[in-house]
C-alpha positions in Angstrom: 0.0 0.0 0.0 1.5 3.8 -0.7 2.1 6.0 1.6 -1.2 7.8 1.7 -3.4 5.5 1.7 -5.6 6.9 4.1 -6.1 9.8 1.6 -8.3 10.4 -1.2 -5.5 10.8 -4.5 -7.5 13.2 -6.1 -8.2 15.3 -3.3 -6.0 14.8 -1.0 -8.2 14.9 2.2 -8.4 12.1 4.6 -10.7 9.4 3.8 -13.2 8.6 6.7 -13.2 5.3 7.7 -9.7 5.4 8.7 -10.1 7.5 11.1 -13.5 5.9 13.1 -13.2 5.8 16.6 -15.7 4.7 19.3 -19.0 7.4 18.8 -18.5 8.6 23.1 -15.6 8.6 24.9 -15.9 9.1 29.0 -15.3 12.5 29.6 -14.5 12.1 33.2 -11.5 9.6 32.7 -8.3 11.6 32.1 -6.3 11.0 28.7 -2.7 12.0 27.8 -3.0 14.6 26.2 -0.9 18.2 26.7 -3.2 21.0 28.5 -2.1 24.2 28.3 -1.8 26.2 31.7 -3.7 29.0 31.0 -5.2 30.6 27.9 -1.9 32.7 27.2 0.0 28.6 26.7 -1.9 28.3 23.6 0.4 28.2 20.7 -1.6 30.1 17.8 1.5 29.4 15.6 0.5 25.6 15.5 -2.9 26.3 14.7 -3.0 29.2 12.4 0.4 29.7 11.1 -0.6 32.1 8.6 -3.0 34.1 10.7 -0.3 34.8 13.1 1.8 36.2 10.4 -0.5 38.6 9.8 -2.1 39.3 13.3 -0.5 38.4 15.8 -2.4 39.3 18.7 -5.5 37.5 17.3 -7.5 35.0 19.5 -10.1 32.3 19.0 -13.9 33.6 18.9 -16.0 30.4 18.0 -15.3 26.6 19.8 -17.2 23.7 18.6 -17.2 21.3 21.8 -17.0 17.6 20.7 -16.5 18.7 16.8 -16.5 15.2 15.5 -15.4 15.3 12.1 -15.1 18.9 11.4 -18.2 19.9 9.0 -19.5 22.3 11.0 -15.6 24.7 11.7 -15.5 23.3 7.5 -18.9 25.2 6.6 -18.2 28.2 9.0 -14.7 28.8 8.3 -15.5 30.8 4.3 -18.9 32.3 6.3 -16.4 34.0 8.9 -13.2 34.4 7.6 -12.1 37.3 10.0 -12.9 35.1 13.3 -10.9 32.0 14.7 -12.5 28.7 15.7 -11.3 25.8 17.0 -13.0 22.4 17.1 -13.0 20.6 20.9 -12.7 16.8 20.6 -11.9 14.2 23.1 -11.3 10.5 20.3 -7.8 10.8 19.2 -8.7 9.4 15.6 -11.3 11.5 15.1 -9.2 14.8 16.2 -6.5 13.7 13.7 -8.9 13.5 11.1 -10.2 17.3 11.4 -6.5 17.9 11.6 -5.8 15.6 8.4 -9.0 17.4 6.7 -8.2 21.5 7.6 -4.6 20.4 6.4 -5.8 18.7 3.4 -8.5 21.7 2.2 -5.8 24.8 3.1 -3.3 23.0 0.4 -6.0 22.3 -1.9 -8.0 26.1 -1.6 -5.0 29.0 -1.1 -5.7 31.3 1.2 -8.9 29.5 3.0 -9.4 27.6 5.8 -6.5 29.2 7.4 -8.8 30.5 10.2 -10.2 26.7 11.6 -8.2 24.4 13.5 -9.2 21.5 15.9 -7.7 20.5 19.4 -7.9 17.0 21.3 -8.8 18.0 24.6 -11.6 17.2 27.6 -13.8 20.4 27.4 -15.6 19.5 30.1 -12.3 19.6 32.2 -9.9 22.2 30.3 -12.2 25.5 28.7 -10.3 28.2 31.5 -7.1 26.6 30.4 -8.2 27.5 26.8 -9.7 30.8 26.7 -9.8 34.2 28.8 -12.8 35.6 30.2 -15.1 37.0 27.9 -13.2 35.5 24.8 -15.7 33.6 23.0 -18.8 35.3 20.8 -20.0 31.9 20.0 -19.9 28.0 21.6 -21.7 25.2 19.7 -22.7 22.3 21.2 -24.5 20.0 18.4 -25.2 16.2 18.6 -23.8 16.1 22.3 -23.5 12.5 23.8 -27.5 11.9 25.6 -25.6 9.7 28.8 -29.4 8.6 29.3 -29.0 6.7 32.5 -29.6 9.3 35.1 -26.3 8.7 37.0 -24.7 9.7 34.3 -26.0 13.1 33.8 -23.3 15.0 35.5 -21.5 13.4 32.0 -23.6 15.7 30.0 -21.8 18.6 28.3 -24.4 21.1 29.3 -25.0 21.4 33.2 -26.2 23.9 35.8 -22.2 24.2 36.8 -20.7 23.9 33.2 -22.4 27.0 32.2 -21.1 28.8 34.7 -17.8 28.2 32.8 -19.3 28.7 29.4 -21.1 31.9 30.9 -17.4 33.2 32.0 -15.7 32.4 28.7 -18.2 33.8 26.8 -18.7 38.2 25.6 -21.9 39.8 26.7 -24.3 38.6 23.8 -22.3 35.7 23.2 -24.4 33.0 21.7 -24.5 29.2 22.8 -26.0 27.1 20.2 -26.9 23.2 20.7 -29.0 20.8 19.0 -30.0 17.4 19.6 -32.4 14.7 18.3 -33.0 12.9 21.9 -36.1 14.9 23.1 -35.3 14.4 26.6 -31.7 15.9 26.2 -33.1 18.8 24.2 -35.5 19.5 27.1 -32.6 19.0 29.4 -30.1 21.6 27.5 -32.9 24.4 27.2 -34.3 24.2 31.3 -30.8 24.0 32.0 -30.3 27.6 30.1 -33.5 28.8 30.8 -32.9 28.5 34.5 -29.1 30.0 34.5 -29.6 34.1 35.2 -26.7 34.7 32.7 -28.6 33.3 29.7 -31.6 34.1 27.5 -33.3 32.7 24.7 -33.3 34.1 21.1 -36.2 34.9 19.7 -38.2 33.3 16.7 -37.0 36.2 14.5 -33.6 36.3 16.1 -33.3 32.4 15.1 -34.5 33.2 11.7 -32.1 35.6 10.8 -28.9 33.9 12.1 -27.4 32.2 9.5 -25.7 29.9 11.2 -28.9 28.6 12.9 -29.3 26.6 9.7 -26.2 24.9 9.6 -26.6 23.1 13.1 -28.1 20.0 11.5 -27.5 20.6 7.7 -23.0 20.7 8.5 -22.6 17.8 10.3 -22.3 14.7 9.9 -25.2 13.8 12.5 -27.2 15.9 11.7 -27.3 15.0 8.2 -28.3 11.2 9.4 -31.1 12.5 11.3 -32.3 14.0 8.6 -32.0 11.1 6.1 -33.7 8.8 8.5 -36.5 11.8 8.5 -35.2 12.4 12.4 -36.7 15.2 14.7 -34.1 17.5 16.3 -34.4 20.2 19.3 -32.6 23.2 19.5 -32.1 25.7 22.2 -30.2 28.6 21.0 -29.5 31.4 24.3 -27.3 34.5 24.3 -25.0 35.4 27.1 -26.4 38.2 29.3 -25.4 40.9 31.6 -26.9 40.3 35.2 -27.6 43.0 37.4 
């Protein structure tokens, strides 16, 4: 077999199924991986060399938390090409392969992509290390793993006490955005915003004219199966708020 196998020869990106991993991981377990002290340890240079270049004081704006394979950071990146992202994921194949895919689509399309990257990394554990207070103006959270049995709900990537963190790392008007196709997690996500002070709900015309509203199920990979198999989905869509 050549070299690059695991790579499409006519596109060069990665090819899929060598890069499956297990669809959850257990975010409470700790994995080796390198965790950067604070937000100031993050090497930009490694992620957006040619960014950096240009900008060097530049920081990330949008994180995707558990990015899987990358199609949402791939759809916003050309949308946004002034704001950073970076996709949070915990599987180390699956990481590689966003990292094997930005790679593949900045050598393929000059000048693009240059503003997406992806980290491997236990968001539930590391976002202080990763960003400042009031960094963020967007946070998606799309397809999250349901952990159904109820002792495992402390597992679930939106809680009471995780968005206190988000609520830190995120501007004033900030948005969070997560979808899901498990009712019960969808009504779990939205009580759990609706209840936190710092958060409040978009509204029907607010929804409608964010464009990125649309992509939640139509970028990824997910959401794309839900809607072959003529799924339902939930979304809860809140923007960071000043409290008084």
């Amino acid at each position: 077999m050549g070299e690059n196998h695991t790579h499409n020869k006519k596109t060069g990106l990665p090819r899929k199924r060598f890069y499956r991993a297990r669809a959850h991981s257990n975010p409470l377990s700790d994995s080796h991986f390198p965790i950067p002290i604070s937000p100031c340890e993050v090497d930009y240079s490694l992620h957006y060399p040619e960014v950096v270049k240009v900008d060097p004081c530049k920081r990330i704006e949008f994180a995707d938390v558990g990015c899987g394979f990358g199609g949402l950071l791939i759809a916003l990146a050309p949308l946004f090409p002034d704001n950073l992202m970076i996709g949070m994921e915990l599987r180390d194949k699956v990481t590689e392969y966003v990292k094997e895919r930005i790679l593949g689509l900045r050598t393929t399309n000059s000048g693009q992509y240059q503003n997406i990257s992806v980290v491997r990394t236990n968001s539930m554990k590391y976002i202080p290390n990763y960003f400042e207070k009031g960094q963020l103006k967007k946070m998606f959270f799309l397809f999250p793993d349901p952990h159904f049995k109820e002792k495992n709900h402390r597992r679930r990537v939106i809680s009471p006490f995780l968005l206190d963190e988000y609520a830190y790392v995120l501007a004033v008007g900030g948005i969070i955005y997560t979808i899901t196709d498990v009712e019960e997690l969808g009504e779990w996500m939205k009580s759990c915003l609706e209840e936190h002070p710092m958060f409040e709900a978009l509204t029907s015309e607010e929804l409608e004219a964010d464009q990125v509203v649309k992509l939640l199920s139509a970028a990824t990979e997910e959401g794309q199966k839900v809607a072959r198999n003529g799924g339902q989905t939930f979304r809860a869509v809140f923007r960071r708020i000043v409290t008084h």
